[in-house]
Each structure stands twice: as structure tokens, then as C-alpha cells.
Rosetta silent file (secondary structure, phi, psi, omega in degrees, C-alpha in Angstrom):
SEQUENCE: XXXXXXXXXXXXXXXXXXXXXXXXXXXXXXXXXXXXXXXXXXXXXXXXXXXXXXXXXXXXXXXXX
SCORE:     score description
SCORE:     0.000 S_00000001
   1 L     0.000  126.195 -168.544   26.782  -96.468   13.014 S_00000001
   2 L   -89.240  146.414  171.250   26.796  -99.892   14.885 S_00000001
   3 L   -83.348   96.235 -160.211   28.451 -103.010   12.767 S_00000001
   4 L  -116.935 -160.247  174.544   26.182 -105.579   12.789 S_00000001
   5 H    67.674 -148.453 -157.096   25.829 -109.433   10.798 S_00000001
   6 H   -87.196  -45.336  172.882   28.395 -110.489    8.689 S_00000001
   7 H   -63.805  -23.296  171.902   30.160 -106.873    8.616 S_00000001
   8 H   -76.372  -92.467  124.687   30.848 -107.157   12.798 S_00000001
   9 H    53.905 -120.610  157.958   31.698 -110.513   11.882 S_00000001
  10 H     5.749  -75.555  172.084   34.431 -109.598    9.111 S_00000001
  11 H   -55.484  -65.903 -159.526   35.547 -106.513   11.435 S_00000001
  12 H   -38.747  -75.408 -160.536   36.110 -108.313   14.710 S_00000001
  13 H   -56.683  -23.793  157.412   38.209 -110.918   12.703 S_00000001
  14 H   -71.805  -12.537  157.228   40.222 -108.779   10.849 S_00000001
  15 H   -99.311   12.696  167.582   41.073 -106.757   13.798 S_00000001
  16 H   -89.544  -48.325 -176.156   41.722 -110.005   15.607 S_00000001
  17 H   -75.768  -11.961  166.194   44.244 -111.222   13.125 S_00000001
  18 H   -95.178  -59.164  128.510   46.059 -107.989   12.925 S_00000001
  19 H    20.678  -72.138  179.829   46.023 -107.492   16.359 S_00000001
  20 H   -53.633  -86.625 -150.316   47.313 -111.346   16.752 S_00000001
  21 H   -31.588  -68.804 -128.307   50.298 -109.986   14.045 S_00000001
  22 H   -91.367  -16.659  172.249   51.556 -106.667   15.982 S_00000001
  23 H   -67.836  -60.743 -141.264   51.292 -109.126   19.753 S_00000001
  24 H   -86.846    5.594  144.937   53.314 -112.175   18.044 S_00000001
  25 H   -69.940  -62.776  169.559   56.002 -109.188   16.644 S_00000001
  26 H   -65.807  -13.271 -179.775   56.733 -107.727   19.621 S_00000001
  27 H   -79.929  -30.276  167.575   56.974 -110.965   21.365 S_00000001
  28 H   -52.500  -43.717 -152.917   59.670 -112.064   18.683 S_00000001
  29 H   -77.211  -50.789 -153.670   61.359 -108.545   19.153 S_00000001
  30 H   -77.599  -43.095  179.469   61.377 -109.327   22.944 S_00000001
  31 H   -85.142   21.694  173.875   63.195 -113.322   22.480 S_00000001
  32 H  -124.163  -40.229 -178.335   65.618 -111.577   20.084 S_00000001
  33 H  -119.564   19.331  169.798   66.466 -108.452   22.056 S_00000001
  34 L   -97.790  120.273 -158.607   65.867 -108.676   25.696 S_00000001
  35 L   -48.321  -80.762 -175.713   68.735 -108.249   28.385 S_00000001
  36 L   -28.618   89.117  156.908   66.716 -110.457   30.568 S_00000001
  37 H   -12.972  -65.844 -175.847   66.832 -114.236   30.514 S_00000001
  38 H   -73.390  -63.420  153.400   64.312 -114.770   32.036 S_00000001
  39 H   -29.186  -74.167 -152.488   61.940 -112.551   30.155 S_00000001
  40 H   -86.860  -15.420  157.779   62.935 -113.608   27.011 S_00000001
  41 H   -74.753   -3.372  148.710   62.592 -117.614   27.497 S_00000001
  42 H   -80.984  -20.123  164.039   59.231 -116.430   28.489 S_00000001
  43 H   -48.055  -68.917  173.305   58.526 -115.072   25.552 S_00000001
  44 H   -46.651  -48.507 -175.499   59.812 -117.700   23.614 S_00000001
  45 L   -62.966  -25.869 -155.373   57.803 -120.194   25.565 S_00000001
  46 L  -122.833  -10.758  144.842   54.862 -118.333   24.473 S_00000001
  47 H   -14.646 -115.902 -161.342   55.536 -118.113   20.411 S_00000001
  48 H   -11.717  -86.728 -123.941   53.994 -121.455   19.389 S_00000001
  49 H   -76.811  -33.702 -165.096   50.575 -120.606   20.981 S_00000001
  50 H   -74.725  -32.276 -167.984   50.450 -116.835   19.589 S_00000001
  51 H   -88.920    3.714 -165.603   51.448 -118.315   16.147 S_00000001
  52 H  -118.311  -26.426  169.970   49.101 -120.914   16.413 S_00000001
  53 H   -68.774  -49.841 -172.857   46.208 -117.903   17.170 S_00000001
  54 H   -68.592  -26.696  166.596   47.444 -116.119   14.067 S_00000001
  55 H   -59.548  -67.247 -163.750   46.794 -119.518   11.707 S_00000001
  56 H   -59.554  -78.500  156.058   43.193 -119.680   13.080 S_00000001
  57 H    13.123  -76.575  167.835   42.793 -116.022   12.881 S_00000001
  58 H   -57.624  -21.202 -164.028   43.536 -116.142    9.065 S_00000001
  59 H   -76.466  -51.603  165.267   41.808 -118.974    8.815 S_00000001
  60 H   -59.779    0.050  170.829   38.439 -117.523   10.228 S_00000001
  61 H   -90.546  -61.682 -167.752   39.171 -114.283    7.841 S_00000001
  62 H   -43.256  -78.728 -142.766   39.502 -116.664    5.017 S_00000001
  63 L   -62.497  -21.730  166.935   36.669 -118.410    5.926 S_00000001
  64 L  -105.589   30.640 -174.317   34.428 -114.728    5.861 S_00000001
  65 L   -99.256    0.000    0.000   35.114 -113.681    2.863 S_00000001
């Protein structure tokens, strides 16, 4: 059964925003516990922006209920 409307709508964003969650965990995981310097100030570098997807993300959930 295809998801269409307001129910695709709903789905997509709630698998965006979880999605968003289990990304901006392991990237935390990775600037807390990675050997690698280098690696993990990229990581770091890239926080803000993933956290800043996961506001709008909720926001756009919020926003379909």
C-alpha cells in the first residue's frame, strides 16, 4: 500500500527526524571516542549543522501534526 497526502508527508518527516537523531549520535560518539584527530575535529566541525537539521526536522513534525 503506497503512502500518499498528508500520511507520506508525516512518514517521510518522522523518518527524517529520527534518522537526523541516530546520524547526529554517532557523530557525537565519533568527537568523543575517535583515535584519530583528524577524524574527530571533522566530526565536530560538522555537529552544529546536523543539530541544526534535527531542530527543523522537529519542527516540520510539529508542524504535521
Amino acid at each position: 500500500m503506497e503512502t500518499t497526502g498528508n500520511n507520506f508527508d508525516w512518514e517521510f518527516m518522522r523518518t527524517v527526524a529520527r534518522k537526523t537523531d541516530d546520524v547526529l549520535t554517532r557523530f557525537e560518539q565519533v568527537v568523543s571516542q575517535a583515535g584519530d584527530e583528524d577524524i574527530r575535529e571533522f566530526a565536530a566541525a560538522q555537529l552544529p549543522t546536523l543539530r541544526a537539521h534535527r531542530s527543523e526536522a522537529t519542527k516540520l513534525t510539529k508542524a504535521l501534526y
